[in-house]
C-alpha atoms as an extended CHARMM CRD file, in Angstrom:
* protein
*
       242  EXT
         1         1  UNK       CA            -23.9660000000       19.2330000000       11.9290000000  PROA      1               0.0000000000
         2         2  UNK       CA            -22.9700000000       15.9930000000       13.6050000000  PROA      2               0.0000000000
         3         3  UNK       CA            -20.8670000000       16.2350000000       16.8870000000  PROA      3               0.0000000000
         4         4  UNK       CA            -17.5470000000       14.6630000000       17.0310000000  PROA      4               0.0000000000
         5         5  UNK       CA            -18.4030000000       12.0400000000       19.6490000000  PROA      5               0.0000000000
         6         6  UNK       CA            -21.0580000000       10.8230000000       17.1150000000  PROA      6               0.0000000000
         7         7  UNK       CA            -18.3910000000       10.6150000000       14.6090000000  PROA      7               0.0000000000
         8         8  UNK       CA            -15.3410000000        8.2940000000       13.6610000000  PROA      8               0.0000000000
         9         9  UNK       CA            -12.8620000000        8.3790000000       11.4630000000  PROA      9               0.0000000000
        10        10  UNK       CA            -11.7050000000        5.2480000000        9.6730000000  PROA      10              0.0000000000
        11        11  UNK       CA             -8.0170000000        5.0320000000        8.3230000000  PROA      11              0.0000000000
        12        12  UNK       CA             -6.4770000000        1.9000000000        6.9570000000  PROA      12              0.0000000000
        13        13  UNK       CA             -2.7740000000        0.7900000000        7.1060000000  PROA      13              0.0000000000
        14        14  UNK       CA             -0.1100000000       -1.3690000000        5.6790000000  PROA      14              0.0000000000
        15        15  UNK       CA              3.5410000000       -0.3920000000        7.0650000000  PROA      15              0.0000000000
        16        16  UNK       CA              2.6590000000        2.7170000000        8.8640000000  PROA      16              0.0000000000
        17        17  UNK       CA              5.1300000000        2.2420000000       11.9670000000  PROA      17              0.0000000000
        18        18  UNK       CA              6.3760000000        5.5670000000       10.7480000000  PROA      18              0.0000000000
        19        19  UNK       CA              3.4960000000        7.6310000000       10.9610000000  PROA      19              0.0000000000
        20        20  UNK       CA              0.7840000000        5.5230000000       13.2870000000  PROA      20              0.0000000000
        21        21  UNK       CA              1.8500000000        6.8640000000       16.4510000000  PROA      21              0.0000000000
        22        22  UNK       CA              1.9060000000       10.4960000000       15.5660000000  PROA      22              0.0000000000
        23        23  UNK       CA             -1.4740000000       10.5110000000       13.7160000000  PROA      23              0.0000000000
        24        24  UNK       CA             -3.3410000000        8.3920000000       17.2580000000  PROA      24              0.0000000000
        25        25  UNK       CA             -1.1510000000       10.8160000000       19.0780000000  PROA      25              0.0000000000
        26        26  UNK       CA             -2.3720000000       14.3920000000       16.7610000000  PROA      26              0.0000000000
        27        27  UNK       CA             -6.1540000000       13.2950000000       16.3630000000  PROA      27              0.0000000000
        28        28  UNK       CA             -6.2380000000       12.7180000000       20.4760000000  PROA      28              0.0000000000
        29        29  UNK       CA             -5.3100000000       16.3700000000       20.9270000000  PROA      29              0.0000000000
        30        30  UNK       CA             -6.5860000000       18.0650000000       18.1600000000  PROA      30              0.0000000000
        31        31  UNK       CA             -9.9490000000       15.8940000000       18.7330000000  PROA      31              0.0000000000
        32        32  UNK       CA            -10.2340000000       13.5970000000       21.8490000000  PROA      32              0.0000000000
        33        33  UNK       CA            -13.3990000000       12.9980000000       21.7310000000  PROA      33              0.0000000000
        34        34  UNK       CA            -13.8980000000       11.3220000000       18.0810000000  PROA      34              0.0000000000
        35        35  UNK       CA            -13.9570000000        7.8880000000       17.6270000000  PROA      35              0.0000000000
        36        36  UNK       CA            -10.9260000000        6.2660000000       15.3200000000  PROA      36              0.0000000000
        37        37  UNK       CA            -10.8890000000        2.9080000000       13.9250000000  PROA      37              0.0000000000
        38        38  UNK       CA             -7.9510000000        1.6140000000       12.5190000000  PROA      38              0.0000000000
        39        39  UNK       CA             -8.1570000000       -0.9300000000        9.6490000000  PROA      39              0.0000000000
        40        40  UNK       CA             -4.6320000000       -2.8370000000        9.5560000000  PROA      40              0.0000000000
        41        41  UNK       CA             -3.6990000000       -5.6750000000        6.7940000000  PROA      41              0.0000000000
        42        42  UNK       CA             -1.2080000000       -7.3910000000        8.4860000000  PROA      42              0.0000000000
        43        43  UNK       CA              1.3260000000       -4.7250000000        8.9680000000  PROA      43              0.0000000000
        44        44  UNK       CA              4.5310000000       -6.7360000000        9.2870000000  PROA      44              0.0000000000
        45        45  UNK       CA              6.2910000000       -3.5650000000       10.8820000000  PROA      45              0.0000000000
        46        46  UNK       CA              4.3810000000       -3.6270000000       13.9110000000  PROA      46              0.0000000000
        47        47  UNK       CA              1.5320000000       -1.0670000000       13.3200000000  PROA      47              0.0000000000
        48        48  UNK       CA             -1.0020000000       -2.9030000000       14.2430000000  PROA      48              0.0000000000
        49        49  UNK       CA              0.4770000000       -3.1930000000       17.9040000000  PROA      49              0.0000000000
        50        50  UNK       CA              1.4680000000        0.5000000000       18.1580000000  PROA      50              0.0000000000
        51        51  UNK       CA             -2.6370000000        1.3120000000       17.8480000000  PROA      51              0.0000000000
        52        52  UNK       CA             -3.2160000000       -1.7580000000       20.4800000000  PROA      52              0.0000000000
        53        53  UNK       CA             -0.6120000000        0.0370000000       23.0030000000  PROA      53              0.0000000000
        54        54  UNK       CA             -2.4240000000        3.3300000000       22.4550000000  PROA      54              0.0000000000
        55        55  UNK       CA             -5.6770000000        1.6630000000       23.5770000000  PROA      55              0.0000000000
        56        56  UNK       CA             -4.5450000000        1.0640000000       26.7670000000  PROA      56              0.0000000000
        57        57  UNK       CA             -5.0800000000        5.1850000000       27.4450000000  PROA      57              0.0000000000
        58        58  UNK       CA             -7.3920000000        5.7290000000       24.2680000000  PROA      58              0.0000000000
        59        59  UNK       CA            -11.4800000000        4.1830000000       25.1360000000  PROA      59              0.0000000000
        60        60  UNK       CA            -13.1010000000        5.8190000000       21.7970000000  PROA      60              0.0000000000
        61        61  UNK       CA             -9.8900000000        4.0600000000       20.0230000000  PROA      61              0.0000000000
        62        62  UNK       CA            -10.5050000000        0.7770000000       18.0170000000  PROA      62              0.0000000000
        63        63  UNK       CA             -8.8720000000       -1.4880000000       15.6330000000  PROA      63              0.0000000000
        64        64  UNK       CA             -9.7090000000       -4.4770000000       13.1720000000  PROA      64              0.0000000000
        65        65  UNK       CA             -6.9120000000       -6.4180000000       12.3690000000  PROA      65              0.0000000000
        66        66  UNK       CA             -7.0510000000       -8.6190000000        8.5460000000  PROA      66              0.0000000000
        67        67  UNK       CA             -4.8200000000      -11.1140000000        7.6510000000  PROA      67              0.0000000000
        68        68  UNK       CA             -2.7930000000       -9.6230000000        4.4930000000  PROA      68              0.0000000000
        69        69  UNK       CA             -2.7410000000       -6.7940000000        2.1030000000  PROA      69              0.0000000000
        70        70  UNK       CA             -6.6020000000       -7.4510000000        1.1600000000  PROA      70              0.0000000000
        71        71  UNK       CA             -6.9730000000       -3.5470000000       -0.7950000000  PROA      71              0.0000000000
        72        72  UNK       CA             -8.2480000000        0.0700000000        0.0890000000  PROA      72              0.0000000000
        73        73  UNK       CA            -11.6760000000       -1.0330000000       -1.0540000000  PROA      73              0.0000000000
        74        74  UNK       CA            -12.2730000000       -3.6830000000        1.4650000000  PROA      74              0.0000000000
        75        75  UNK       CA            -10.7230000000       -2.2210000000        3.8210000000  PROA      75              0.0000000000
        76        76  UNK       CA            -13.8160000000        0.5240000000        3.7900000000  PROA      76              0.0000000000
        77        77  UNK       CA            -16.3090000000       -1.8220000000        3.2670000000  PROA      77              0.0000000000
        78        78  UNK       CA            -15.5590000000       -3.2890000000        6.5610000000  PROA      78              0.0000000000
        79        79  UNK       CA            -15.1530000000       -0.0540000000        8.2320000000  PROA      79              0.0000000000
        80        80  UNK       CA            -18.2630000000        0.9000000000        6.9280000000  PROA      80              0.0000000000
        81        81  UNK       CA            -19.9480000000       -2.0190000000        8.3070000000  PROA      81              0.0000000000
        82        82  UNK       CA            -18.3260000000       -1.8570000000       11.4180000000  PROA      82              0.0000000000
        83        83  UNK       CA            -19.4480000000        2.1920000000       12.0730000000  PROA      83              0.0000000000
        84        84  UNK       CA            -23.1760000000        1.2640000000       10.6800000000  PROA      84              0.0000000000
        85        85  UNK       CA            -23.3290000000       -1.8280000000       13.6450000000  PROA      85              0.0000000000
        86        86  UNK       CA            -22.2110000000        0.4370000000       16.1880000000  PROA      86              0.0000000000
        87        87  UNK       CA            -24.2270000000        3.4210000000       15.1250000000  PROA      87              0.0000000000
        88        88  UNK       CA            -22.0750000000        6.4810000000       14.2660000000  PROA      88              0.0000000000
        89        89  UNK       CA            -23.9540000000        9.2020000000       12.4430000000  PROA      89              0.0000000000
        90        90  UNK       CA            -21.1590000000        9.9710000000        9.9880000000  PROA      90              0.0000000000
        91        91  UNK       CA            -17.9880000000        8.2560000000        8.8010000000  PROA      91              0.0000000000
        92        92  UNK       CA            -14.4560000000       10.3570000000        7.4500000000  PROA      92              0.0000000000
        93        93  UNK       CA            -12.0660000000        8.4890000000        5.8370000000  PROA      93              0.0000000000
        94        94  UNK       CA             -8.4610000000        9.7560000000        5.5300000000  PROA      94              0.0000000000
        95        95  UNK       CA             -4.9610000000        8.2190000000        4.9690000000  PROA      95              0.0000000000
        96        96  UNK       CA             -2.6790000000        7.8070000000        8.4720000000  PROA      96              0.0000000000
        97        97  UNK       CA              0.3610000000        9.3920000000        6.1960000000  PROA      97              0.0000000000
        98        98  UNK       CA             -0.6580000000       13.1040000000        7.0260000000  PROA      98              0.0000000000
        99        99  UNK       CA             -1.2840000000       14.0180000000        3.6990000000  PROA      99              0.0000000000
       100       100  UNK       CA             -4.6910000000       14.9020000000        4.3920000000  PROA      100             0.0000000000
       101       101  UNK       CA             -4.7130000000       17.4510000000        7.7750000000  PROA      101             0.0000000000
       102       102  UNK       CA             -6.5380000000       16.1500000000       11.2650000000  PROA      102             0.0000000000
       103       103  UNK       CA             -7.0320000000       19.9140000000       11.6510000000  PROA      103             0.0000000000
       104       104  UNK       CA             -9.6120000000       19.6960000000        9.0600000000  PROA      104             0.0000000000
       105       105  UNK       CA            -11.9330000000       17.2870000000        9.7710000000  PROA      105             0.0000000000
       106       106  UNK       CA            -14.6890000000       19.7490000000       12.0050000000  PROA      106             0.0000000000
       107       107  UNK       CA            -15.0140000000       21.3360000000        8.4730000000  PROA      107             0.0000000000
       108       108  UNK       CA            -16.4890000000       17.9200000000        7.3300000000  PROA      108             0.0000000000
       109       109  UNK       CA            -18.9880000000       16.6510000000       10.4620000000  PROA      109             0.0000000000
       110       110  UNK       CA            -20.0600000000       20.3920000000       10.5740000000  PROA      110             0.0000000000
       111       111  UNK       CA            -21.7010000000       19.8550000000        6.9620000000  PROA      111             0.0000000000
       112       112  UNK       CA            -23.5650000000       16.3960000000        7.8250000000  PROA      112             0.0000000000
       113       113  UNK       CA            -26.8590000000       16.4330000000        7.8730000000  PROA      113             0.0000000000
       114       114  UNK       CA            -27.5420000000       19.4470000000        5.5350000000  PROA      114             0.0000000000
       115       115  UNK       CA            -24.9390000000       16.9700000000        3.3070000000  PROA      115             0.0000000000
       116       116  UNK       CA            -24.7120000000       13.1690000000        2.9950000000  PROA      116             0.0000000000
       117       117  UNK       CA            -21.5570000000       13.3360000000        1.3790000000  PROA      117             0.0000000000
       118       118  UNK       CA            -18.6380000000       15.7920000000        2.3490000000  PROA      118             0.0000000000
       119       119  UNK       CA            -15.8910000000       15.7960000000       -0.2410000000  PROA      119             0.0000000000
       120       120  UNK       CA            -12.1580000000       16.8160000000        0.5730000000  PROA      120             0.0000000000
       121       121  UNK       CA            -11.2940000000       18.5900000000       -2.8110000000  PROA      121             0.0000000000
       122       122  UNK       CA             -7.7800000000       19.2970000000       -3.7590000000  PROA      122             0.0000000000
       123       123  UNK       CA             -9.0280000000       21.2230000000       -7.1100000000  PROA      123             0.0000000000
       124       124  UNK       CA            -11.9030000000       23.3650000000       -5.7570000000  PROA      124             0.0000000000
       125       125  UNK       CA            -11.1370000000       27.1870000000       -5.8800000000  PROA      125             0.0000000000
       126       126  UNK       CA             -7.2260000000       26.2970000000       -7.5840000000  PROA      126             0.0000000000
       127       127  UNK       CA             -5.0370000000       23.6490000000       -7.3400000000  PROA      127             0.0000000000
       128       128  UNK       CA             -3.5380000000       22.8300000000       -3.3490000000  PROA      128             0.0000000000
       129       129  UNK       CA             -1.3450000000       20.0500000000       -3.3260000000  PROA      129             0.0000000000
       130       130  UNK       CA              1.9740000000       20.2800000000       -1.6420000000  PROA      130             0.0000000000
       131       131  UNK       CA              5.4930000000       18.6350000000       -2.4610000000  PROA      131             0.0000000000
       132       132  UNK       CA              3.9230000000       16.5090000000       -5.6100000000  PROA      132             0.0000000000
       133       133  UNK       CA              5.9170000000       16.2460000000       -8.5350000000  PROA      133             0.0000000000
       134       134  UNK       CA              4.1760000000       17.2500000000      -11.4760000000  PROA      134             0.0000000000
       135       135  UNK       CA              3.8880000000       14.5080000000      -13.2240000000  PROA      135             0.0000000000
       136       136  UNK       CA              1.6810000000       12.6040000000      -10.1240000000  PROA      136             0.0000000000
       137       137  UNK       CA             -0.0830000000       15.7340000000      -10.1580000000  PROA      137             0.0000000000
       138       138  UNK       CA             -1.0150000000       15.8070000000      -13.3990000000  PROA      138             0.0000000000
       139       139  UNK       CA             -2.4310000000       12.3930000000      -13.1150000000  PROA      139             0.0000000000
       140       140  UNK       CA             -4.4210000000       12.9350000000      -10.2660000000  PROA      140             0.0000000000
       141       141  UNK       CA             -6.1030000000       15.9380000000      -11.9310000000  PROA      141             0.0000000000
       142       142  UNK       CA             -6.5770000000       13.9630000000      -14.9470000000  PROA      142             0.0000000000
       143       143  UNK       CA             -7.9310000000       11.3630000000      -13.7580000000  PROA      143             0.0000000000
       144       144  UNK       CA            -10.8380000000       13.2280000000      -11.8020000000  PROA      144             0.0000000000
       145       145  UNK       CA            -11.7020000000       15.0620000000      -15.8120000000  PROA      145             0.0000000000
       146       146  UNK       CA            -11.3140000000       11.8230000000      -17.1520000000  PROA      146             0.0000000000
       147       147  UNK       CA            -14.0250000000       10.6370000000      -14.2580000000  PROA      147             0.0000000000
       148       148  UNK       CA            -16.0560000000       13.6540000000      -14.6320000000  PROA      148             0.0000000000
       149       149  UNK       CA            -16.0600000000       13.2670000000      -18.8650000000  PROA      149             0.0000000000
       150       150  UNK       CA            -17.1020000000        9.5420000000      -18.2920000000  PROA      150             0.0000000000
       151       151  UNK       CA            -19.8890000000        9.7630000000      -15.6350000000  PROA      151             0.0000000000
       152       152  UNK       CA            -21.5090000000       13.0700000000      -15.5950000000  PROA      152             0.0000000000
       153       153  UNK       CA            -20.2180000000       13.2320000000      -11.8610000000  PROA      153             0.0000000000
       154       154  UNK       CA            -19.7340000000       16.7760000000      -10.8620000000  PROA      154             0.0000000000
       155       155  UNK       CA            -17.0650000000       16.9550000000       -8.6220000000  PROA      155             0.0000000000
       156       156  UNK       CA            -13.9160000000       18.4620000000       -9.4270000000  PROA      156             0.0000000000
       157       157  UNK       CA            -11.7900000000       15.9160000000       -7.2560000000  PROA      157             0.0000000000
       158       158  UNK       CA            -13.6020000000       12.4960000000       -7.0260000000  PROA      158             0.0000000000
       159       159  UNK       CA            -10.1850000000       10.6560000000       -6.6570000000  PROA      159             0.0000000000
       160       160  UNK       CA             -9.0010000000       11.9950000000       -3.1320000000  PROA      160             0.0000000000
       161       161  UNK       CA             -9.2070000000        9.8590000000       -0.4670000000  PROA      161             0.0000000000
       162       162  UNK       CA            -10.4540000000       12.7040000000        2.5570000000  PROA      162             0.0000000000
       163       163  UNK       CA            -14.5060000000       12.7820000000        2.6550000000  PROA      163             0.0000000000
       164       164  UNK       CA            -16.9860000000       12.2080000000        4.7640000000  PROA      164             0.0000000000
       165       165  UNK       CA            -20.1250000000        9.8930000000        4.5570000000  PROA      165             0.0000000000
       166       166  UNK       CA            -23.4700000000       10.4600000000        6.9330000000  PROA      166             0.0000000000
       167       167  UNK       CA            -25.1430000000        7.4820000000        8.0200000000  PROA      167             0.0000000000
       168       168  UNK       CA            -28.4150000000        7.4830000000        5.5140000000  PROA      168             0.0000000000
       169       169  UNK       CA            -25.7620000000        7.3800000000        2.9140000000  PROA      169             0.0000000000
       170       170  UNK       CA            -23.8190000000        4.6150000000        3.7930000000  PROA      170             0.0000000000
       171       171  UNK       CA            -27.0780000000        2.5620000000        5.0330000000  PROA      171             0.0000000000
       172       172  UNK       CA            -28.8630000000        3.8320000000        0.9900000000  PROA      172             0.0000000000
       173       173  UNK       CA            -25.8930000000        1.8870000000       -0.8670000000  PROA      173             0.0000000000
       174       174  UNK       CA            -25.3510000000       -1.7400000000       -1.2790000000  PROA      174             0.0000000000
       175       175  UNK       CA            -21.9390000000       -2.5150000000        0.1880000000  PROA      175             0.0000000000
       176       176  UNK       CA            -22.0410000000       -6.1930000000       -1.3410000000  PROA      176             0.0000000000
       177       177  UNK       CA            -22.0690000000       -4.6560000000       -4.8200000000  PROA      177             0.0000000000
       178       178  UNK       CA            -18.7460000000       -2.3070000000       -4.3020000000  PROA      178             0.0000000000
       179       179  UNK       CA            -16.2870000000       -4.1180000000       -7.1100000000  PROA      179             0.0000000000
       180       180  UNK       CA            -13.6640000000       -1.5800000000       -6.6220000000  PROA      180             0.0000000000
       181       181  UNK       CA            -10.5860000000       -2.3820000000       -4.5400000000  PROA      181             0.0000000000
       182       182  UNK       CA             -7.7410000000        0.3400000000       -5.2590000000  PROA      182             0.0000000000
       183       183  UNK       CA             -8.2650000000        3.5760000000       -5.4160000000  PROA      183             0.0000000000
       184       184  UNK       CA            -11.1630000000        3.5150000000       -8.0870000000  PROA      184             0.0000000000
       185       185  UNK       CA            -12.9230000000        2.8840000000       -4.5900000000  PROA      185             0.0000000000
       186       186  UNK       CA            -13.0190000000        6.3370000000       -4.1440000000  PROA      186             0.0000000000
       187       187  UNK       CA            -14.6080000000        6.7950000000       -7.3540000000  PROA      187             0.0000000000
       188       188  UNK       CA            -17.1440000000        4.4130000000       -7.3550000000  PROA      188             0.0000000000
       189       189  UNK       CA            -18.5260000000        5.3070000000       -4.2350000000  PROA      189             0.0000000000
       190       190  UNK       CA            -18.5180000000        9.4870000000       -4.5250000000  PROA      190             0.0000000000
       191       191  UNK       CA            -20.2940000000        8.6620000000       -7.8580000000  PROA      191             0.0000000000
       192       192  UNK       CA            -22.7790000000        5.7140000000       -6.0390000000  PROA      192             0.0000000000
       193       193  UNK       CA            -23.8400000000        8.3330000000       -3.6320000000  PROA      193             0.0000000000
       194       194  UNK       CA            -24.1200000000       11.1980000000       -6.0910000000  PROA      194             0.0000000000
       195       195  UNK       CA            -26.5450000000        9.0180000000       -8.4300000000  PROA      195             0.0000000000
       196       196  UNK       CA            -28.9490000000        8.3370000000       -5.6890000000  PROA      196             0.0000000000
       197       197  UNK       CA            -29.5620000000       11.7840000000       -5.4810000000  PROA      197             0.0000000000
       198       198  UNK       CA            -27.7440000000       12.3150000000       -2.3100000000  PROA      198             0.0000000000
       199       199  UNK       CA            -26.8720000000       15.9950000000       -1.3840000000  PROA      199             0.0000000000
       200       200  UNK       CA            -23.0060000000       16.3380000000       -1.7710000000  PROA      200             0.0000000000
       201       201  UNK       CA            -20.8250000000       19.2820000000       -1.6390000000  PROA      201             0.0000000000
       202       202  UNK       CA            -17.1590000000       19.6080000000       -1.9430000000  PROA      202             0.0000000000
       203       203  UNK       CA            -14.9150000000       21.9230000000        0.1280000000  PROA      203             0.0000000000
       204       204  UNK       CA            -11.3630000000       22.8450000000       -0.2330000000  PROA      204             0.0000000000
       205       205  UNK       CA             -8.4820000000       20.7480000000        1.5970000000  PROA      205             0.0000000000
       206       206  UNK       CA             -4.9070000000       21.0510000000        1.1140000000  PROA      206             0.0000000000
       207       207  UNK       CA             -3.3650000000       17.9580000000        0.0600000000  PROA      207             0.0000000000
       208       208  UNK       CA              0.2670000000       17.7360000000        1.3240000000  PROA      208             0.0000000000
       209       209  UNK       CA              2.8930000000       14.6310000000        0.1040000000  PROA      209             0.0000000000
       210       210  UNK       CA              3.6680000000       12.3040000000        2.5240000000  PROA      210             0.0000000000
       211       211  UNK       CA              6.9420000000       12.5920000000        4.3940000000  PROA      211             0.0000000000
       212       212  UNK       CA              7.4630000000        9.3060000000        6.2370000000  PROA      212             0.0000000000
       213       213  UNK       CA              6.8070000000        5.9920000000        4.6350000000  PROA      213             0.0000000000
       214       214  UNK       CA              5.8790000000        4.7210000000        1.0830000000  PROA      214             0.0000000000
       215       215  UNK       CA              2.8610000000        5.4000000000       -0.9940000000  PROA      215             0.0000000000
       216       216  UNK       CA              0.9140000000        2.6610000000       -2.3650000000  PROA      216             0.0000000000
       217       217  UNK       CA             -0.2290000000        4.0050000000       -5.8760000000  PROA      217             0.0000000000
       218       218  UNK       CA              0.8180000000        1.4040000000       -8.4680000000  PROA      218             0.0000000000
       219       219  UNK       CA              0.5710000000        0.5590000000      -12.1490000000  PROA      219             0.0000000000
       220       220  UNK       CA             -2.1150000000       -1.9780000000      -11.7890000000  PROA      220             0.0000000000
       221       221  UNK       CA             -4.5260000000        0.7440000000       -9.0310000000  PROA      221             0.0000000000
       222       222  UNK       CA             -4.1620000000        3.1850000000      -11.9450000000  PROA      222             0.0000000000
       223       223  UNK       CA             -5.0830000000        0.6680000000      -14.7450000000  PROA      223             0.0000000000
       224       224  UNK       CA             -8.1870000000       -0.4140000000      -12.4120000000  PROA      224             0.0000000000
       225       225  UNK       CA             -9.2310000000        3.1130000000      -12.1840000000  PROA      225             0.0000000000
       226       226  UNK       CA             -9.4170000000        3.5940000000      -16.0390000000  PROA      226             0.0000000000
       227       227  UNK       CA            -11.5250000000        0.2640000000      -16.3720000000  PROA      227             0.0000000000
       228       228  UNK       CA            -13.7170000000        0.7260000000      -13.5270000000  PROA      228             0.0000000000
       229       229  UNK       CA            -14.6950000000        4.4440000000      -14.6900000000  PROA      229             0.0000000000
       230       230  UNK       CA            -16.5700000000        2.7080000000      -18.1280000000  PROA      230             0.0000000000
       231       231  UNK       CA            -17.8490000000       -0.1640000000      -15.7150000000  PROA      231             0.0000000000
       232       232  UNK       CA            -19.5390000000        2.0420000000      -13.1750000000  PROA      232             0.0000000000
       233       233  UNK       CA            -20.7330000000        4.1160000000      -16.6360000000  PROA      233             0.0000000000
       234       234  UNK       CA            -21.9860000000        1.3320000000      -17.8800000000  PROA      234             0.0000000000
       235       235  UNK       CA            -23.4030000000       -0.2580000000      -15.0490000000  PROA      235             0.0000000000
       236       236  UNK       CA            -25.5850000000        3.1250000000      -14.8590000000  PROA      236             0.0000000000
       237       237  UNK       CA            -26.7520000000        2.7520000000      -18.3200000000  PROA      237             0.0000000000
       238       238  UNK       CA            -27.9000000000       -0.8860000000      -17.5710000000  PROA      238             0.0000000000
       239       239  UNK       CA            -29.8910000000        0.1520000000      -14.4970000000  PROA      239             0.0000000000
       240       240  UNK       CA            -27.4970000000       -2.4160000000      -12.4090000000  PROA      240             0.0000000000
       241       241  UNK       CA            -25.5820000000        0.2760000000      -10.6590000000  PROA      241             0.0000000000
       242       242  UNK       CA            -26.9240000000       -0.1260000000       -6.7870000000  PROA      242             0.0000000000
């Protein structure tokens, strides 16, 4: 179990104005005393500005600002490196659109240290994902089976985007070899963890469709997911995976 002062929670943006303030404004009272750093690509609606504001009454609030829409992937990687250097004991990542819920992140630290990895699973125990048309959610569930069929991973949802990584796990992987930059990200690094042996565990989240704001799945993220499932497959085989 890792306290929430030992914690932060790392959520990238592009064009969040709609949601930003709310989700600075939720995780404060819901959880004042864990850590957020926000990961912003050149927001040209101002959201990167919104988060600065906030720091102005918000110490354990931080934000690294990119030039340009750069990828999900990245975007981690440099959180990542940015939580190792300052040395929190475990990392969440969740979207700042409130599909995933602040409420739920205790469930996640709680597990660290009997866990590495802490998996937000939208298909463990029956399907909870709110407001999605069905065909989206049909693709999302597919595309974990297709993961699963590929790999060998075990988890029933390694496509979500709400987990949690302790700090042995992101310090055991080599960040410089992460290829992934759309959503295969999540992928690649729930199955990276798993294959070093890594205790993992999912536990069940309720996903809920964004509201406010536009989502950023695309043609091309999917078509990178289906390629980058035989790569990291492959890349197993070849013993050139970490």
């Amino acid at each position: 179990m890792i306290t929430l002062d030992k914690a932060v929670v790392i959520i990238p943006t592009f064009n969040e104005i709609s949601n930003i303030k709310n989700m600075l404004e939720t995780l404060n009272r819901l959880h004042p005393t864990l850590h957020v750093l926000i990961i912003d690509d050149g927001s040209p609606d101002g959201t990167a500005q919104v988060v600065k504001d906030f720091q102005k009454k918000k110490s354990n609030l931080h934000i690294l600002e990119r030039n340009g829409k750069l990828g999900l992937g990245t975007a981690y990687i440099k959180g990542f490196r940015w939580a190792l250097e300052k040395g929190y004991e475990a990392v969440v990542t969740m979207d700042c659109d409130f599909s995933h819920e602040p409420e739920a992140i205790p469930l996640f630290t709680d597990k660290i240290g009997d866990y590495d990895l802490v998996i937000g699973s939208r298909y463990t125990g029956g399907i909870r994902i709110m407001n999605w048309p069905m065909k989206r959610l049909l693709l999302s569930y597919f595309a974990s089976i297709y993961a699963r069929t590929i790999t060998g991973i075990p988890f029933f949802d390694s496509t979500g985007g709400f987990n949690c990584y302790s700090r042995k796990a992101l310090s055991s992987l080599n960040l410089d070899k992460i290829f992934s930059i759309g959503y295969a990200f999540q992928i690649e690094l729930k199955y990276k963890v798993w294959s070093l042996g890594l205790p993992s565990v999912e536990v069940p989240i309720t996903f809920f469709e964004r509201t406010e704001g536009k989502s950023k799945m695309s043609r091309k993220i999917i078509i990178e997911a289906v390629i980058n499932v035989f790569r990291l497959r492959w890349k197993k085989i070849l013993g050139s995976l970490q």
